[in-house]
N, C-alpha and C positions, 0 to 999 in steps of 0.2 A: 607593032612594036617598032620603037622609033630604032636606026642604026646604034643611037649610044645604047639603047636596051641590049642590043644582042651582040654588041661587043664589050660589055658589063658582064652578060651570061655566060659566055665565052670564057672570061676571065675567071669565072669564079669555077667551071668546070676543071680547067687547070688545074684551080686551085684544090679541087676535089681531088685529082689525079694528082698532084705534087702528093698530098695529106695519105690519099692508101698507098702511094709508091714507097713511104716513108720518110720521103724528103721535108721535112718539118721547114724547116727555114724558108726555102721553096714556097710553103703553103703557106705559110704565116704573111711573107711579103707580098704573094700573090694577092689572097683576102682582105691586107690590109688595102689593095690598091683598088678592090671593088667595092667595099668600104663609101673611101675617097670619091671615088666618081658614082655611086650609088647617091651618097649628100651632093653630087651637083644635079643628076636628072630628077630627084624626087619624085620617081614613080612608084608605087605601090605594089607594083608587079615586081623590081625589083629585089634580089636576092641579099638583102641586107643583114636581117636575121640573122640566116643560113650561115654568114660569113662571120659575125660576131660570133656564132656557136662554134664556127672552124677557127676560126681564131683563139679560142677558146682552148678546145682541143690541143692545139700548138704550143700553146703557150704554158700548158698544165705537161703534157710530154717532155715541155725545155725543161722544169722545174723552175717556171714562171710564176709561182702562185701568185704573189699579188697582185700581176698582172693579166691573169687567165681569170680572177675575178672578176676584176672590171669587166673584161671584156663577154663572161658569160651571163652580169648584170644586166649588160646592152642587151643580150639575146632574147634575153627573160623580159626587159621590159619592152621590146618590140611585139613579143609572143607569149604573154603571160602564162596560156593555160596549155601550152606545148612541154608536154611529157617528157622527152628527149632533152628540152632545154636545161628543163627543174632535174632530172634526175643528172647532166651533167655537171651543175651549179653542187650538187649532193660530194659527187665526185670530189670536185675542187676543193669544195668547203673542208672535206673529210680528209685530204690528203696535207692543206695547209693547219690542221690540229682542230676544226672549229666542228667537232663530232658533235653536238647538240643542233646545231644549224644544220648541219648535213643532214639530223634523223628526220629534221622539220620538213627540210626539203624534200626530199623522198617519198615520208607519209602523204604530204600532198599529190606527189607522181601516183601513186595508190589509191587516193581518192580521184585523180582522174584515170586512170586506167589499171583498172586491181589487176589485170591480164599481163602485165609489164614485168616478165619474168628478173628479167635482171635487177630491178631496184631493189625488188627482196634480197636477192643478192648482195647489192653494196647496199643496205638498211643493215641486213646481216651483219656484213662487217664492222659497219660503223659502232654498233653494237657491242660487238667483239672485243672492240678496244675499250670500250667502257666498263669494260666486265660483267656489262648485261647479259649472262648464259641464256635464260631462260628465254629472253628476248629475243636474241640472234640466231638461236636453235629454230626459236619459229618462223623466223623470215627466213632462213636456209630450205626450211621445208617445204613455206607458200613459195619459195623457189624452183623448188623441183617438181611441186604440184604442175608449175603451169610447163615445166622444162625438167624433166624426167634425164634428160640430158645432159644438164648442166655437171659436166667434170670438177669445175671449180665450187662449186655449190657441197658438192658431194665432199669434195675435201676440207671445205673450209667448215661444215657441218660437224667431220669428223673431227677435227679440232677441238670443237666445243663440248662433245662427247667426249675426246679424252680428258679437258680440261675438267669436266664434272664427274670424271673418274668409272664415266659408263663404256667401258673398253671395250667390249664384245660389239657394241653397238658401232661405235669408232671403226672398228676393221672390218665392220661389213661395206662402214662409207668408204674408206680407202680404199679396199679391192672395185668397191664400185667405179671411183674413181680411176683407178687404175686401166680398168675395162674399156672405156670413155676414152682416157689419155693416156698412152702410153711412157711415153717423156716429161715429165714432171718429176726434177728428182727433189722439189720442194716437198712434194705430197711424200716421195718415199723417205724422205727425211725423219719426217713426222710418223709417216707411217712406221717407222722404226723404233723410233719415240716411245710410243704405245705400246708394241711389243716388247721395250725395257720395263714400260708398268707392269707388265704380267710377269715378267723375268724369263721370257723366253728369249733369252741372249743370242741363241741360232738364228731368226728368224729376224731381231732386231740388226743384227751383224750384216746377215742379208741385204735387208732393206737397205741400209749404209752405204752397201758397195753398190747393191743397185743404181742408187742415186751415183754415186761418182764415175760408173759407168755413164752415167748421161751425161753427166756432166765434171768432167776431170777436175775442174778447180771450183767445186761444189764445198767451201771449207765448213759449213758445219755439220755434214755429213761426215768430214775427216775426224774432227771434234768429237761429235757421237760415237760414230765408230772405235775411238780410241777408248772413251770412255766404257766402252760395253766391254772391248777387248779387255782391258785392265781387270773388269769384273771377273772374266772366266781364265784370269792370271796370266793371261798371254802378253807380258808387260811389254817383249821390246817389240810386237807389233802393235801394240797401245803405244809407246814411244814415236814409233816413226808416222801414225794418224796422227797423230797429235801435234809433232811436229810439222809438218805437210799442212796440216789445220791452222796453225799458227804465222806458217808463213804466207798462207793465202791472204789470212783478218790477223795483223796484227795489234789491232785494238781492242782482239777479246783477249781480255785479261782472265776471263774466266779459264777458257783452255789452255792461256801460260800456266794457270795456278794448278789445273787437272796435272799437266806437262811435267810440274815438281813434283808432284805428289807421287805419280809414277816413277818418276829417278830417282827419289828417296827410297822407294819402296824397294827397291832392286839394288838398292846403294853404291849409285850414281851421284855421289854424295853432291859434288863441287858443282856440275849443272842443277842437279836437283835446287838447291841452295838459291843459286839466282833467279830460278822460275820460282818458288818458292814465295820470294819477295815482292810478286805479282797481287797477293793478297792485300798488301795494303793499300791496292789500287779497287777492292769489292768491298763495299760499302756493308756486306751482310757478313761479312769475314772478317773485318778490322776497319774500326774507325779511330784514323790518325788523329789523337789526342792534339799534335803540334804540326808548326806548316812544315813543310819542304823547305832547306834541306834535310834530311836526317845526316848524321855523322857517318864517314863511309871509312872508318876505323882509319885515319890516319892520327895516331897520338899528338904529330909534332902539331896538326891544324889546331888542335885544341888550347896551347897556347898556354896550358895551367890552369883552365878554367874548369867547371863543375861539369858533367857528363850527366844527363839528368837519362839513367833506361827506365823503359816505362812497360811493364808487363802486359800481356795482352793475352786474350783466349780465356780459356780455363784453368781451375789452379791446377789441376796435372802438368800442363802446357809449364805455367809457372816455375814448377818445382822444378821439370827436370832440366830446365835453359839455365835457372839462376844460377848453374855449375861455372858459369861463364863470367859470374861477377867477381869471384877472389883472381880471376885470370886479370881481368884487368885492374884491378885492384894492384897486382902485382907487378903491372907493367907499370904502374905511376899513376894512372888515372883518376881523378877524383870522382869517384862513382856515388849519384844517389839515386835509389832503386827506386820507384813509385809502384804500387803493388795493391790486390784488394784487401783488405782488413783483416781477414780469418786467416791469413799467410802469416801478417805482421808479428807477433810473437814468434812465433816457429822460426822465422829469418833474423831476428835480431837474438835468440837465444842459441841455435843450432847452425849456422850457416858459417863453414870455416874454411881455408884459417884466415881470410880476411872478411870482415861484417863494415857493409855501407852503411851511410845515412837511410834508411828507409821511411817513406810518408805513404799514405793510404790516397791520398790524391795528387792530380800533380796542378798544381797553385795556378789560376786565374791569373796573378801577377808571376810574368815569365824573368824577373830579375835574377841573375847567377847561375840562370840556365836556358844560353843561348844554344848549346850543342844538345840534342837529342837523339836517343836510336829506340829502338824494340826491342825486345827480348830476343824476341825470335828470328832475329835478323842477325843476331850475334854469330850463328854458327857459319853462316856465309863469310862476316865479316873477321872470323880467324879462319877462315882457310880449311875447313872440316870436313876430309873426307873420311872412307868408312874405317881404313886404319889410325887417323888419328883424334877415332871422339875421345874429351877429356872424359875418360871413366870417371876418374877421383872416386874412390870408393872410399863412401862414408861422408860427403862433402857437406853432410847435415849429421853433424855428432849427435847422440843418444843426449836426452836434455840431462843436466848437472842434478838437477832435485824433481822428484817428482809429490807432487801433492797426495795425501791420506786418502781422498776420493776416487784416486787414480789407481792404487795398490792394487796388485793383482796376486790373488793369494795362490800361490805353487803347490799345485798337488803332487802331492812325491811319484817320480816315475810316470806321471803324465806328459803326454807333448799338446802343449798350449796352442791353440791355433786361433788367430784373429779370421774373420772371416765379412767379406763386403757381398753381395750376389746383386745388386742392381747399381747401375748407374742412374747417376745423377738426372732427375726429372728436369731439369733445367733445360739437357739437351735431349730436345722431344724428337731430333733427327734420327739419334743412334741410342735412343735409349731402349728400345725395343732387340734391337738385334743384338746391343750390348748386354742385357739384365738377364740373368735366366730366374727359373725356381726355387723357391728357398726347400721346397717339402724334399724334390730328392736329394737336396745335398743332407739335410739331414737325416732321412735315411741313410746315405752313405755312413755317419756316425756314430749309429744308434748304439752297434752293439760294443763300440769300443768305447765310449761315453758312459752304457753300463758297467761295462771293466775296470771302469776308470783308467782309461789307457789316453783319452781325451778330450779335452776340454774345449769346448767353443767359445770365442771369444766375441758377441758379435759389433763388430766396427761400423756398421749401417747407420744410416742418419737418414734424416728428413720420413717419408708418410710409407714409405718401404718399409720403415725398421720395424711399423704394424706386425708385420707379418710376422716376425719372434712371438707372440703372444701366446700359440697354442705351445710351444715350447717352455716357455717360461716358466720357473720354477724345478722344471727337470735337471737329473745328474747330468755334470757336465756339460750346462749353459749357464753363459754369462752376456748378463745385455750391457752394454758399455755407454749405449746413446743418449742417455738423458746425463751423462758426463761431459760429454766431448762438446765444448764450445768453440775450440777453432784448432786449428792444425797443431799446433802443443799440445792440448791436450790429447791428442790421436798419435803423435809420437810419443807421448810418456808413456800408454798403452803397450806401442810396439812395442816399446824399447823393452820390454817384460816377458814379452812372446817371443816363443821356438819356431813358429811360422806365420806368416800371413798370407791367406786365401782367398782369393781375388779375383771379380773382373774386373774389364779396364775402366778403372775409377784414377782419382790423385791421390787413394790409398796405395795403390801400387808404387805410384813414383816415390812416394814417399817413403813406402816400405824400401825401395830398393837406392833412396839417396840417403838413408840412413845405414844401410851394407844389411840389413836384415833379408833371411832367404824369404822368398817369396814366388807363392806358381799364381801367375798371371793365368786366368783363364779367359780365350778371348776366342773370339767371336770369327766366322770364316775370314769375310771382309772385312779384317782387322786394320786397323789403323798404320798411315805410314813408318811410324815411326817403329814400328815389332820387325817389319819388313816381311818378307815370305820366307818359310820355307825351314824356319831356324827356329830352336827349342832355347835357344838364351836371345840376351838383349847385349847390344852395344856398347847398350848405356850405361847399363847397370851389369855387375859383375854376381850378385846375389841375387838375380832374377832367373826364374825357368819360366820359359812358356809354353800351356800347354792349351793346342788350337783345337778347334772343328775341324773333324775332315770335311764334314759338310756342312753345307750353309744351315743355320738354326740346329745343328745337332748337338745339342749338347751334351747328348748320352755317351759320347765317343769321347768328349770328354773327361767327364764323372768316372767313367772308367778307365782314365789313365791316373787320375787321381788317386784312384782305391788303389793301381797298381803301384804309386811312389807312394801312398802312404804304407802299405803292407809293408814296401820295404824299408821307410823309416824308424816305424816300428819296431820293424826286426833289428836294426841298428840301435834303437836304442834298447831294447832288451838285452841285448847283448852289452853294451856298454854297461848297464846295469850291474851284470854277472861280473863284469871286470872290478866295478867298484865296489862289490860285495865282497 
C-alpha cells in the first residue's frame, strides 16, 4: 500500500469516528477530503464507496436531501449489488417524499439478502405512508421474523394494527415494544391512542403522562392527554394539557381548536372564542369560502360597504349564530347573509327584527363584497362571554301564515308533542352517540296516546323517519315528513305544538330560536355549546336539557322524561279543572 493509500485510510477512519461520535460536519468534510484524494491515487483498494455512502449518511442526518442523493447514487454506482448502499438510497429516497422509489429500492436489498432485518423495516414504513396496511404489516413482521428484537418494528407494526382497528393486537405490539425500549414516549403516545379506541381513558391518561415523563416537552402527548381528559370531564386539566400542548407546536391548529372547545364548554367564553377561530385554519372543519382578511368587526374599516357573512357548519350551527345578524344589522352594517337553501325561507320569513339580504351561494364574482366574516366568528367578534349571550328570545317569530298541509288538528285536552330521535345521517361522526331508539320512546307514550292525553308529532326526516311505520296509523301519531321541505315548513309545525322532543338535531335550535319549550335530550359527550353540568341552555331561554348520566345510556334519560312529562300532565289537568 503506497503512503497516499494509508493516509487516504487514515482519513476516512476519522471520518468513521467523526460520523458515530456524532459530529456530522466533521464527517461530511472529512469523507469529502478522502473523496478528493481517493480520484488522484486511483487505486481500487481504496475506500471510495464507503465515503460516498458516509457522505451520504451526513448529508440525509443535515436534512440534505438532494444532496445526500447524489451522493448515495455515487455509492451505488461504484457498488451496485451492496445491500447497505440500496437500502440507504431507500432511506433517502423515502425521507425526500419519493415512497415508490424507495419500495424499489428496498425490494431489491431483499432480493439480495432476504436476511436484511431492517429493510423490512423501513419497506414497512415506506409502505405505511402510502396507506398500504396490508403491505407494511408484513414487512414489520419479515421484520421481526429475522429480529424478534426490533423495538421499533414492534411499535411501528402496532401502528398499523390500530390503524386497521385490530386493537388487542396493537397492545400486545406496544407492551412488546415497551419491554425492548423503555424510553420511547412516541410508542407511549400512540400506545395511548389505542387505548382511547377501546375507551379505556385510565390507561390512555396513563400512557400520556408516561410519555411526558420521558419526555417533558413531548407536545402531542400534552394534546392527547387533554383530549382524553376533557372526555372523563376533567376540563380544567384538559385545559392546562392543552394549553402546555399548544405552546410546545404552535402550528397545530388542531389542539388550538380542541383548546376552544374545552373553554366553551366550561364557559370560558372570551378565550374559548379565539381558539375557537382556529377552525378555519382545518381544512375538515371549515373551508374558507373567501381569502384572508376576514372583517375583525371594526364597523368604521367597513367604510359603508356590504358585509357579505357567510354561514358555515350545520344548520343547527346556522340557526343558533344568525341571532348575531339584526345585532349588526343594528349597529349600521349592511349585512348579506349567504346561507344553504333549506334555511332560506325560514330567515327571510321569521328572522327579526332586522331581515338581510340573503343568497343560497356566495357569487364567483366578488363585486360589493370585499369585507367578509363567518358566522361563527361573530360571537368572538362582539365580545361574548357566558353572561352576555344575546338570548333574544324568539329571534325567529312563529311564521304569519301557515299552509292547509301544515295544520295541525288539536285534540282537546291533549299535550302535542313534536318529536325528532336521530340525528342527521350526514354527520356520520356523531350520529351514533347522538340518535337513540324510536321503540322506547314510544313505549314511553303508549298509554297516554290511548288516553288521549298525547299526541306525537313526528318531526323526523330523511331514511330515520322509516322507522314511524310500525306505528302509523295508531291513536296519537302523526308523521309530519313527507310535509316538511325545508325549515319553514318545520317551524309552521312548531309553531302549533305544546312541546318539542328532541335530540341534538337543528330542530332544537330551532324549537328553541322560535321561544318554543323544548327538552333537548343529549347525549353524555354533548356538544360544546349545552356545556356541562346544566339542565338549561344559554342560548335559548325555553330550552331544558336533559343529559345521560352515562355515556350511551339513554334509559336515564327516558326516565327523566316520563318524570317531567307526569308532571306536565298533571299541570295541565289541572289547568283543565280551572277552565271548566
Amino acid at each position: 500500500m503506497t503512503a497516499s493509500s494509508t493516509e487516504i485510510h487514515a482519513l476516512a477512519s476519522v471520518a468513521l469516528d467523526h460520523y458515530h461520535s456524532g459530529r456530522l460536519e466533521q464527517a461530511l468534510e472529512e469523507s469529502r477530503l478522502v473523496i478528493k484524494k481517493a480520484d488522484v491515487d486511483m487505486q481500487a483498494s481504496l475506500p471510495k464507496a464507503e465515503m460516498h455512502h458516509l457522505e451520504a449518511a451526513c448529508l440525509h442526518q443535515l436534512e440534505r436531501g438532494q444532496e445526500a442523493e447524489l451522493a448515495i447514487r455515487a455509492a451505488v454506482a461504484q457498488d451496485p449489488a451492496n445491500a447497505t448502499y440500496l437500502n440507504t438510497y431507500g432511506v433517502i429516497l423515502r425521507k425526500i417524499g419519493r415512497l415508490e422509489e424507495a419500495i424499489r429500492s428496498y425490494q431489491l436489498v431483499i432480493r439480495l439478502n432476504p436476511g436484511f432485518a431492517d429493510v423490512y423495516y423501513n419497506c414497512g414504513n415506506a409502505m405505511s405512508e402510502l396507506d398500504q396496511l396490508d403491505e407494511a404489516i408484513n414487512n414489520f413482521q419479515r421484520c421481526l421474523e429475522n429480529n424478534p428484537k426490533h423495538a421499533s418494528a414492534h411499535h411501528n407494526l402496532a401502528n398499523c394494527l390500530r390503524d386497521q382497528k385490530r386493537l388487542d393486537e396493537a397492545l400486545a405490539h406496544y407492551c412488546r415494544s415497551d419491554e425492548l425500549e423503555h424510553h420511547n414516549p412516541d410508542m407511549h403516545c400512540n400506545w395511548g391512542l389505542t387505548w382511547q379506541l377501546k375507551e379505556r381513558w385510565d390507561k390512555a391518561i396513563n400512557a400520556f403522562e408516561v410519555a411526558i415523563a420521558q419526555k417533558s416537552e413531548h407536545a402531542p402527548s400534552y394534546i392527547n392527554l387533554g383530549s382524553a381528559l376533557s372526555v372523563q370531564e376533567r376540563f380544567e386539566e384538559a385545559c392546562n394539557a392543552l394549553r402546555r400542548g399548544v405552546a410546545l407546536d404552535e402550528s397545530c391548529n388542531d389542539a388550538k381548536f380542541n383548546l376552544g372547545l374545552t373553554l366553551l364548554t366550561i364557559g370560558e367564553f372570551e378565550e374559548g372564542w379565539h381558539f375557537y377561530d382556529t377552525r378555519l385554519q382545518l381544512p375538515d372543519k371549515v373551508k374558507t369560502p373567501l381569502p384572508d382578511p376576514m372583517w375583525d368587526g371594526d364597523i368604521d374599516k367597513l367604510g359603508g360597504e356590504k358585509l357579505l357573512v357567510w354561514a358555515e357548519q350545520g344548520y343547527g350551527d346556522n340557526i343558533q349564530f344568525v341571532r348575531y345578524i339584526p345585532i349588526l344589522i343594528e349597529a349600521g352594517v349592511q349585512v348579506t347573509l349567504s346561507t344553504r337553501k333549506p334555511l332560506i325561507p325560514l330567515l327571510r320569513e321569521c328572522l327579526v327584527p332586522h331581515t338581510p339580504a340573503i343568497i343560497e351561494h356566495i357569487p364567483k364574482e366578488l363585486q360589493g363584497f370585499r369585507h367578509h366574516v363567518a358566522l361563527m366568528s361573530l360571537p368572538r367578534l362582539c365580545g361574548t362571554s357566558r353572561d352576555t349571550v344575546p338570548m333574544m328570545p324568539g329571534y325567529l317569530r312563529e311564521p304569519s301564515q301557515v299552509p292547509k298541509r301544515l295544520c295541525v288538528y288539536r285534540q282537546p285536552f291533549a299535550i302535542h308533542i313534536g318529536l325528532v330521535w336521530a340525528s342527521g345521517a350526514d354527520n356520520k361522526d356523531m350520529y351514533e352517540d347522538k340518535s337513540m331508539a324510536l321503540e322506547p320512546l314510544m313505549q314511553l307514550f303508549e298509554d297516554w296516546r290511548q288516553q288521549r292525553l298525547v299526541v306525537v308529532h313526528s318531526l323526523q326526516i330523511g331514511s330515520d323517519a322509516d322507522q314511524l311505520c310500525p306505528w302509523l296509523g295508531e291513536r296519537g301519531v302523526v308523521d309530519h315528513a313527507a310535509d316538511l321541505n325545508d325549515f319553514l315548513d318545520t317551524a309552521c309545525v312548531i309553531s302549533q305544538l305544546d312541546l318539542v322532543l328532541t335530540v341534538d338535531t337543528a330542530v332544537a335550535h330551532l324549537s328553541g330560536a322560535l321561544d318554543k319549550p323544548v327538552w333537548l335530550m343529549l347525549q353524555h359527550n354533548a356538544d360544546f355549546r349545552w356545556m356541562r353540568g346544566r339542565s338549561d341552555s344559554p342560548w335559548y331561554r325555553s330550552m331544558t336539557l336533559i343529559r345521560q348520566r352515562r355515556l350511551g345510556d339513554w334509559s336515564s334519560v327516558l326516565e327523566q322524561v316520563r318524570e317531567r312529562l307526569v308532571r306536565l300532565l298533571s299541570e295541565q289537568k289541572e289547568t283543565a279543572k280551572i277552565k271548566i
